[in-house]
Structure formats: C-alpha cells, structure tokens
C-alpha positions in Angstrom: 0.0 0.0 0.0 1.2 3.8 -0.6 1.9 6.6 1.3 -1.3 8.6 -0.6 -3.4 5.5 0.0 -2.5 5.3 4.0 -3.4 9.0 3.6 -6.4 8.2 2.4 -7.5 6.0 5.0 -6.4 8.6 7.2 -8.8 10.9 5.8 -11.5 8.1 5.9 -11.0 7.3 9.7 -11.0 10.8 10.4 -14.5 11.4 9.0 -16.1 9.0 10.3 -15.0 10.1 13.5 -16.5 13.7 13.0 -19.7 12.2 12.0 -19.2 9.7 15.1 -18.3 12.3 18.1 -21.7 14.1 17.0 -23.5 11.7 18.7 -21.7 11.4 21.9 -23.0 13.5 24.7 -19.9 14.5 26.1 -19.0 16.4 23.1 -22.2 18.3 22.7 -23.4 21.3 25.2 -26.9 21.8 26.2 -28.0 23.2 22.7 -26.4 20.2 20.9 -23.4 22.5 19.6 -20.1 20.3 18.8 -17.7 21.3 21.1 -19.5 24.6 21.8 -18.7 25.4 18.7 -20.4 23.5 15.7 -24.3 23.1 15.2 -24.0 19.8 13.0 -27.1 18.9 11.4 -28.2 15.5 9.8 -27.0 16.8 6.1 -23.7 17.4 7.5 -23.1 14.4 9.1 -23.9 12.8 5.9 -21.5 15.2 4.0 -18.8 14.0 6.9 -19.7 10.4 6.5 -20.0 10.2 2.4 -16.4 12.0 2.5 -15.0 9.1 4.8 -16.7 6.7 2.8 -15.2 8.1 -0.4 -11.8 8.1 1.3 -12.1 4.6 2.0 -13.3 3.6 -1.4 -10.4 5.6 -3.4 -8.0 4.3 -0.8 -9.5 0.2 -1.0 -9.2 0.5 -5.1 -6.0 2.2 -6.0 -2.6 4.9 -6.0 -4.5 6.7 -8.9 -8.1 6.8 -7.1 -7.0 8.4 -3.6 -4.7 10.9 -6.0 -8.3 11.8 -7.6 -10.1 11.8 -4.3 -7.4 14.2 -2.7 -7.5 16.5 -5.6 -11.0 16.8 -6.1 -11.5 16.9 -2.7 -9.1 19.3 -2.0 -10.6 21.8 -3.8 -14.3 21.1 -2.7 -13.8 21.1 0.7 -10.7 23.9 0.9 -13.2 26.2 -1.5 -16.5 25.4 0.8 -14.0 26.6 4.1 -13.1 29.7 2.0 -16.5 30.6 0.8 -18.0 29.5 4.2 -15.4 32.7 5.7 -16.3 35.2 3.7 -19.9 34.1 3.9 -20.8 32.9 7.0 -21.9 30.2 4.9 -20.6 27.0 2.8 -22.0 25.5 -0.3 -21.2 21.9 0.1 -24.4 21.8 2.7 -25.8 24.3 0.8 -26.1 27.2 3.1 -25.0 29.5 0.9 -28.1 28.5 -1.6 -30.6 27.9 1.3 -29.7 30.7 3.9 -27.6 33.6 1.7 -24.6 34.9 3.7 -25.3 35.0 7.1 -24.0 38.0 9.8 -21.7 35.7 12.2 -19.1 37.5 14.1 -15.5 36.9 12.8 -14.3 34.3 15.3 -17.4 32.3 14.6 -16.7 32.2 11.2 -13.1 31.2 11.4 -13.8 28.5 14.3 -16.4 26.9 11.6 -13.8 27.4 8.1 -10.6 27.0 9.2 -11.1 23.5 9.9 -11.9 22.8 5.8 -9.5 24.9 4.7 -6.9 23.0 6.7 -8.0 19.9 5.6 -8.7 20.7 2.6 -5.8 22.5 1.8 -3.6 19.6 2.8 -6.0 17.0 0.5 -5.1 19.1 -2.0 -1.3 18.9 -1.7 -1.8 15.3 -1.3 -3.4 15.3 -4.5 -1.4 17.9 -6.7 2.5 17.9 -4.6 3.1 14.8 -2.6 1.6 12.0 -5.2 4.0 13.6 -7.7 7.1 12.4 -4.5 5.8 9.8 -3.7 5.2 7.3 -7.1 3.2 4.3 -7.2 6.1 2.1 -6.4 6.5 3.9 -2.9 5.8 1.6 -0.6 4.9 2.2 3.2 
C-alpha cells in the first residue's frame, strides 16, 4: 500500500469520526453545539460520512483513485471553508443556496472554516504535490 493510499484512509478514519463524536453526549453542550462550537445537522453528518466513505473507497481501489479523491476533494472542501469565511456560509451543505450569507461574528466564522481549509488544503497537496514524491512504487 502507498503513502497517498494510508493517507487516504487517514482521511477516511478521520471522517467518520467527526460524523461519530456528533453523537456522543460528552462532546455536545446543552444546545447540541459540537464542542461549543459547531451546530452539525443531519445533512452534515452525511457530507462527513459520504467523504470518509469516499476516502475509503479511493484508498480500498487504488494509487491513482485516492490521487483523484485528494485533488478533487481538496478543492471542494478547501473552496467550501473559503466561501464559508467570507460568507458565514458553505456550499457543500448548501447554506449558501438555502440561507444567503449569514452576519456571524468573525471568530465564529473562522472557528467553523478554518477547519476545511486546513483539511482541505492539505487533501489538495496530497493530490497535486506529494503524489507527484511519492510514485506508485512507494511503498509504506
């Protein structure tokens, strides 16, 4: 197995996780907010989870599919963070469609974004810098 395919499960672990901690009490205050922080609903838990699943599935068939899933990824989900800090609001859960840009103070907003646009930031030099490092042949 590669280095961008470990990655990959990495990523796939890692969401499911997010969409897993939701649902543990300990992690939620009194208004169900992640953390204090995040008000997950059901459509982004199912954003989280399809994203693991598709980290799984690129990483479970090959090198060239978790290259595609990082890169395409990448730019989803670093885009959605960006868009979702200048916005208030993200388009992969459609917010931006459903609710328009919304007035949240600034630490709010880069609490929520940062997040994507670390990970998907990263994703993307998966996808576009390290693959092009680390070959096929790389074994880990």
């Amino acid at each position: 197995m590669t280095l961008i395919q470990r990655l990959a499960w990495a990523y796939a672990i890692l969401f499911i996780l997010v969409t897993a901690i939701g649902y543990v009490p300990a992690f939620n205050d009194e208004s169900g907010n992640l953390f204090g922080l995040f008000s997950l609903q059901f459509y982004d838990d199912l954003l989280h989870l399809a994203s693991g699943i598709w980290a799984g599935i690129a990483a479970w068939l090959s090198y060239r599919a978790s290259i595609s899933y990082f890169k395409i990824f990448g730019i989803l989900y670093g885009m959605d963070g960006i868009v979702g800090l200048l916005t208030g609001s993200g388009y992969l859960d459609l917010g931006i469609f459903l609710n328009g840009p919304l007035n949240l103070d600034l630490w709010t907003r880069v609490a929520t974004n940062t997040p994507h646009i670390l990970i998907g930031g990263f994703a993307a030099y998966i996808g576009f810098v390290l693959s092009k490092k680390f070959n096929n042949k790389t074994r880990f």
